[in-house]
C-alpha positions as CSV (number, residue, x, y, z in Angstrom):
1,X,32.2,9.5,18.0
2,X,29.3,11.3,20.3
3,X,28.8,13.9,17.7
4,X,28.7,11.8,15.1
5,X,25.8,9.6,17.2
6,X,23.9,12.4,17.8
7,X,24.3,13.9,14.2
8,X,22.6,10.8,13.2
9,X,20.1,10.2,15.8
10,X,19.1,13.9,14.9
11,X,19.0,13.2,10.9
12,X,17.0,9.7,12.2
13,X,14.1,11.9,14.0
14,X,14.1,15.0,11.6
15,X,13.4,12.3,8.7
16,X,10.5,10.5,11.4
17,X,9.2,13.6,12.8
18,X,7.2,14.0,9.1
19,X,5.6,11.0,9.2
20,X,1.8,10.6,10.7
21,X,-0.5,7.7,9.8
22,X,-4.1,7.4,10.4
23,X,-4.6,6.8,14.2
24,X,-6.7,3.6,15.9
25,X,-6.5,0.1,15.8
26,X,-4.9,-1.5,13.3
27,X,-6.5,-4.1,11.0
28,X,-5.1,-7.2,8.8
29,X,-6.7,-4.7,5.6
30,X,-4.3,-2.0,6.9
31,X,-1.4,-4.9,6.4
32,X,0.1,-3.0,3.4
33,X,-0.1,1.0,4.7
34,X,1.2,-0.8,7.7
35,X,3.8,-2.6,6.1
36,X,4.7,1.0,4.1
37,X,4.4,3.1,6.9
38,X,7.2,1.0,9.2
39,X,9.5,1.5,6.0
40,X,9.3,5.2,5.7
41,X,10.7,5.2,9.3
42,X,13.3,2.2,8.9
43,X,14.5,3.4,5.8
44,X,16.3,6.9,7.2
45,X,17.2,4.9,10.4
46,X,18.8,2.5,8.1
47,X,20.8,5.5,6.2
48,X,21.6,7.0,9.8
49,X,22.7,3.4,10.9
50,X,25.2,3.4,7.8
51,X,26.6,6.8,8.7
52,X,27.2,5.4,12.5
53,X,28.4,2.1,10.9
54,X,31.0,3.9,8.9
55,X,31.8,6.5,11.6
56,X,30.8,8.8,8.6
57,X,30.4,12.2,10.6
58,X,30.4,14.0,7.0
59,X,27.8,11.6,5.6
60,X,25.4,12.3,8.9
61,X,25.9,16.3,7.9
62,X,24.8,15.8,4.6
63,X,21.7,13.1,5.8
64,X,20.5,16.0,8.4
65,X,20.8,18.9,5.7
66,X,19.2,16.3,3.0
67,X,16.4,15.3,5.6
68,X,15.5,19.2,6.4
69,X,15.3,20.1,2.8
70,X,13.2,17.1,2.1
71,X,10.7,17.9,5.2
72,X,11.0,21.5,4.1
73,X,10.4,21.3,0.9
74,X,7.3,18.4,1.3
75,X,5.6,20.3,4.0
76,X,5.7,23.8,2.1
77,X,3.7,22.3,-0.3
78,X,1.5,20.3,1.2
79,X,0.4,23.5,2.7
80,X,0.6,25.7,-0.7
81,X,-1.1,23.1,-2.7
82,X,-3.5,21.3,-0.2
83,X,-4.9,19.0,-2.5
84,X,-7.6,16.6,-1.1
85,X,-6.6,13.0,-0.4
86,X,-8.2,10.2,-2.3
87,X,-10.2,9.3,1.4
88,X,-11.2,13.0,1.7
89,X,-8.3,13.7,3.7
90,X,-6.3,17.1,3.4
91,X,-2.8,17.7,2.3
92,X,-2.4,15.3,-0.1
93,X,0.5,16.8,-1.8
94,X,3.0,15.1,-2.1
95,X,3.5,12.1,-0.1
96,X,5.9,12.7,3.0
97,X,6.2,9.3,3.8
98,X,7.5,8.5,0.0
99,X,9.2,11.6,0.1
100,X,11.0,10.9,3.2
101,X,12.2,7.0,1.8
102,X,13.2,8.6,-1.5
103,X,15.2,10.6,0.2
104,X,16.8,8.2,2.2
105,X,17.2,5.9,-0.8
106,X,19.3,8.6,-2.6
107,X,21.1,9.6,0.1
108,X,22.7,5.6,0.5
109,X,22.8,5.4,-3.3
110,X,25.2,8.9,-3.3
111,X,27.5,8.3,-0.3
112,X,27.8,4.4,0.0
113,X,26.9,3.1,-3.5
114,X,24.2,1.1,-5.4
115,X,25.0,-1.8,-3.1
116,X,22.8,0.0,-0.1
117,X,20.8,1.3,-3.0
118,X,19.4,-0.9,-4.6
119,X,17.3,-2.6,-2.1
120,X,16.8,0.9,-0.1
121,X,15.2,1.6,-3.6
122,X,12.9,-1.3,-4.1
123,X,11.5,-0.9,-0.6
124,X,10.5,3.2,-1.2
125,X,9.1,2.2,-4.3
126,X,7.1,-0.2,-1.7
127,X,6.5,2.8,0.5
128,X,4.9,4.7,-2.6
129,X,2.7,2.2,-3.7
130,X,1.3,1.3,0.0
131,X,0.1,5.4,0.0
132,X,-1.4,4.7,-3.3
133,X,-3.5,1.4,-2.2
134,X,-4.4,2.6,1.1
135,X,-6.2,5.2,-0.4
136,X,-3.8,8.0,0.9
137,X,-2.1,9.6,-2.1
138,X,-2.6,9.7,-5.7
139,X,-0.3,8.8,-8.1
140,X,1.3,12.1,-8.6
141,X,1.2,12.8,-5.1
142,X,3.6,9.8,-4.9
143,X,5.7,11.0,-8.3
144,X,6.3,14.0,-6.5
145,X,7.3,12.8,-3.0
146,X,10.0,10.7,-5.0
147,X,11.3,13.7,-6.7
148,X,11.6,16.2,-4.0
149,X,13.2,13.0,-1.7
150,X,15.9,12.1,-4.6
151,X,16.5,15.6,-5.6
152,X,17.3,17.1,-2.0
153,X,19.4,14.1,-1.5
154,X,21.0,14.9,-4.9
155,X,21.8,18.2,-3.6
156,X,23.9,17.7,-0.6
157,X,24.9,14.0,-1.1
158,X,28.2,13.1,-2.4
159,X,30.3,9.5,-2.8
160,X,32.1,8.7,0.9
161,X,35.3,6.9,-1.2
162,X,35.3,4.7,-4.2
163,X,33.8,4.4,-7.8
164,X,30.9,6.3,-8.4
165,X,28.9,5.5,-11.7
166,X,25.9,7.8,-12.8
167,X,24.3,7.7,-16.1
168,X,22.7,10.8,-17.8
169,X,20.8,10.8,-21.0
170,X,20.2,14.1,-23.1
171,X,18.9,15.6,-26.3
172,X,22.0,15.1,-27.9
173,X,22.6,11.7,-26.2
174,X,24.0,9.6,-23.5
175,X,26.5,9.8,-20.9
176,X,28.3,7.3,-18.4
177,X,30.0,9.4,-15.3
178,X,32.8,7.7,-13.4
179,X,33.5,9.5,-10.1
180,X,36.3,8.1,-8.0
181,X,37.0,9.7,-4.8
182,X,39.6,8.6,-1.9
């Protein structure tokens, strides 16, 4: 069970240590970055509270490795790309904090269902849109953060037992996957 803690607890701060906001005072006009900011960090405590709640020491491997690859992946671009923040800020590209939510979101949707999803969903999409109306990101910035967060989760995320359903669409059409595991 310590393992497990602690396999969380690192997946928790490797998610937290890529977030930074603007430093000062805050102000009721911050309200919204505010508000966005404190859900990029509850959002992968909340995913490594699920793995603790479900003694899931597989699922807190597979946050950890999701988490580095998201922070990996965001940070090596940020510094390839350095695009200039709407506020004149640097390293605009793409947006850690959505990246980091994302992440998280797709990591509960894989492993524990669209029950924890859903929500965990709603509230990155929250996260994204307080980077674009505190000035911090662009839209794409955002777009991006989402993908690299979902995709790394996609990566080393899969279903902890039960029905699985994913939908996929194509060229040549649609496709409905069932996935039950035990």
């Amino acid at each position: 069970m310590k393992k497990i803690h602690f396999r969380c607890l690192a997946a928790m701060w490797l998610l937290l240590a890529g977030l930074s906001g603007r430093s000062g005072p805050a102000y009721a006009a911050d309200g919204i970055e505010t508000a966005g900011t404190a859900l990029a960090a509850a959002l992968p405590a909340a995913a490594g509270g699920l793995c603790l709640l479900h003694e899931d020491r597989e699922g807190a491997v597979q946050l950890l490795e999701s988490a580095a690859l998201t922070l990996g992946v965001t940070y090596a671009m940020k510094y390839a790309i350095d695009e200039d923040r709407p506020d004149g800020g640097k390293r605009s590209f793409p947006s850690g904090h959505t990246s980091v939510s994302f992440s998280a979101a797709e990591f509960m949707r894989s492993r524990y269902g669209w029950n924890y999803a859903l929500p965990a969903y709603a509230l990155a999409g929250f996260v994204g849109y307080s980077r674009i109306e505190a000035d911090r990101h662009h839209m794409h910035d955002v777009l991006a953060g989402a993908a690299v967060g979902v995709f790394s989760s996609m990566l080393f995320t899969t279903p902890r037992n039960g029905l699985l359903v994913s939908a996929t669409a194509g060229d040549g059409g649609y496709a409905l996957h069932l996935t039950l595991t035990l």
